[in-house]
C-alpha angles and dihedrals in degrees: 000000000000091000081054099058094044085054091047094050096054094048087062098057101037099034129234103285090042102042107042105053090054092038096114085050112041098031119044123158082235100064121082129233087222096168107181159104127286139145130218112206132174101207102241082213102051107006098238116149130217153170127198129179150177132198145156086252123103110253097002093177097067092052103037107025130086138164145147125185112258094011122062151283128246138183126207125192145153116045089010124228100188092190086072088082107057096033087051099057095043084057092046087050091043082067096262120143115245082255092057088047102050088039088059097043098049091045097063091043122089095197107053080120085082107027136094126198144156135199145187133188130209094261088058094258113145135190130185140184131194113189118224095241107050116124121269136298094028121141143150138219129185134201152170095328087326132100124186119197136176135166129183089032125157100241132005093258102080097091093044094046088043092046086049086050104053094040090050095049098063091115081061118091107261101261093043093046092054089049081054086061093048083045095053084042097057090032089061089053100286119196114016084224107044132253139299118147144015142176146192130210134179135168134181127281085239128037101233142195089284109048090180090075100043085085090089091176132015115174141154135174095199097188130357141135092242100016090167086061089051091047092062101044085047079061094053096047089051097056090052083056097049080054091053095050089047090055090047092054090050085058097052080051094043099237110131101169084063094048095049090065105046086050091056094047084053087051091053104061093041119029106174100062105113089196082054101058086033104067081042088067100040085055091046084053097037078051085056085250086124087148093060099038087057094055084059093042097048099072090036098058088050089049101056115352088202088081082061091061095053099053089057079064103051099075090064096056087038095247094124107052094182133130117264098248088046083051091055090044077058100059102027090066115145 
């Protein structure tokens, strides 16, 4: 019955004779109406691509975002061909513009009538389309290595406030001034139906020896009542997290100064994490501060006792360098 509908739906935009001979192409019950709004960048400063997007659709981001290090982003809505994304990228990486690509991608499509998609490519280059069928109010506007694209808005001002956004945000840090341009689109009506889902993806100006770090920044926000809100505290979160790896990283080096540091600018940004404040104490006593490091524990073991239990495990990876008699101040913690 849903495949019906969708059928049904699209008959009504294209028209009979020119819906129903491409219908197994252009319509598939696999495919998302992810009508929407999203941006593809390349960052001027680092290189680093991105595309970022929010819809009243559930899990937008596996549907409308691509990307691949060192090679471009894309962006892929209406009625939605997923296979844009990955055939897109594997153009752009063939050596192909973002204008080859989307030329090549659009030419073998019978329903470009009804699609929308962006693409840039790691020189800067974009390329958009905005099919003539997709639903009002639907537009475009390109930039400086930048497109912004939306389709089912409420009004007609959502490209031109996200395109003043993002232009206007250089000063912001790449992922936050991308999430500037999402905010402008939602603030000048957004999506005629409302909002479910977003999502934020960047990936590094180069592809390295590690591909599975050149995904920057992966999130998605699958179903919620203000998922641009939870996208930016995902961020946030993010960037506490990037503080806690780096602490990590400054204990396997021993150095717990270090450590220290990166662990407090974790706790900064978000207070409330008990594993947080946690490895800040275990540094503060590795750095003979037990004093210190109790006055964290302490909360935290009547929190949640099972913290307790942990640190009886750390001496013996030698992740809790203390004297026996600190160990059992530790745990002994009232």
């Amino acid at each position: 019955m849903r495949f019906f509908r969708w059928v049904l739906a699209a008959a009504l935009l294209t028209g009979p004779a020119a819906f129903w001979p491409a219908a197994a192409q252009v319509y598939t019950q696999s495919d998302p109406l992810a009508h929407t709004f999203s941006i593809v960048a390349r960052d001027p400063k680092t290189g680093d691509l991105a595309v970022a997007v929010q819809s009243h659709w559930f899990s937008v981001g596996t549907s409308v975002s691509w990307a691949e290090a060192g090679v471009g982003a894309i962006a892929t809505q209406s009625f939605t061909n997923k296979s844009f994304g990955p055939r897109g990228l594997a153009l752009l990486k063939s050596g192909k513009t973002a204008q080859q690509t989307l030329d090549e991608l659009l030419r073998t499509d019978e329903g470009r009538d009804v699609r929308q998609v962006a693409v840039v490519d790691s020189k800067g280059n974009v390329a958009v389309h905005t099919g003539a069928k997709c639903i009002d109010m639907a537009g475009q506007q390109t930039g400086a290595q930048f497109s912004v694209q939306a389709n089912m808005m409420l009004t007609d001002k959502v490209p031109g406030a996200m395109a003043r956004a993002y232009e206007q945000g250089a000063a912001l840090p790449f992922p936050e001034r991308v999430l500037a341009a999402l905010d402008a689109a939602q603030a000048a009506g957004g999506d005629v139906r409302g909002r479910q889902s977003a999502a934020l993806l960047v990936v590094r100006a180069q592809a390295s020896t590690a591909p599975w770090d050149d995904r920057l920044i992966d999130l998605r926000v699958d179903d919620a009542a203000e998922p641009l809100k939870e996208l930016r505290r995902l961020l946030q979160l993010h960037r506490a997290y990037e503080h806690m790896n780096a602490g990590d990283l400054a204990v396997e080096k021993n150095d717990v100064p270090g450590a220290i540091r990166e662990y407090e600018a974790a706790e900064k940004l978000f207070p409330d994490n008990l594993e947080m404040r946690y490895w800040h104490a275990i540094s503060l006593a590795n750095k003979q501060q037990v004093p210190a490091a109790l006055k964290l524990l302490r909360p935290i073991f009547k929190q949640d006792p099972n913290w307790r239990t942990l640190t009886q495990r750390l001496p013996k990876v030698g992740l809790l360098t203390v004297s026996e008699a600190e160990l059992q101040q530790i745990l002994t913690l009232k």
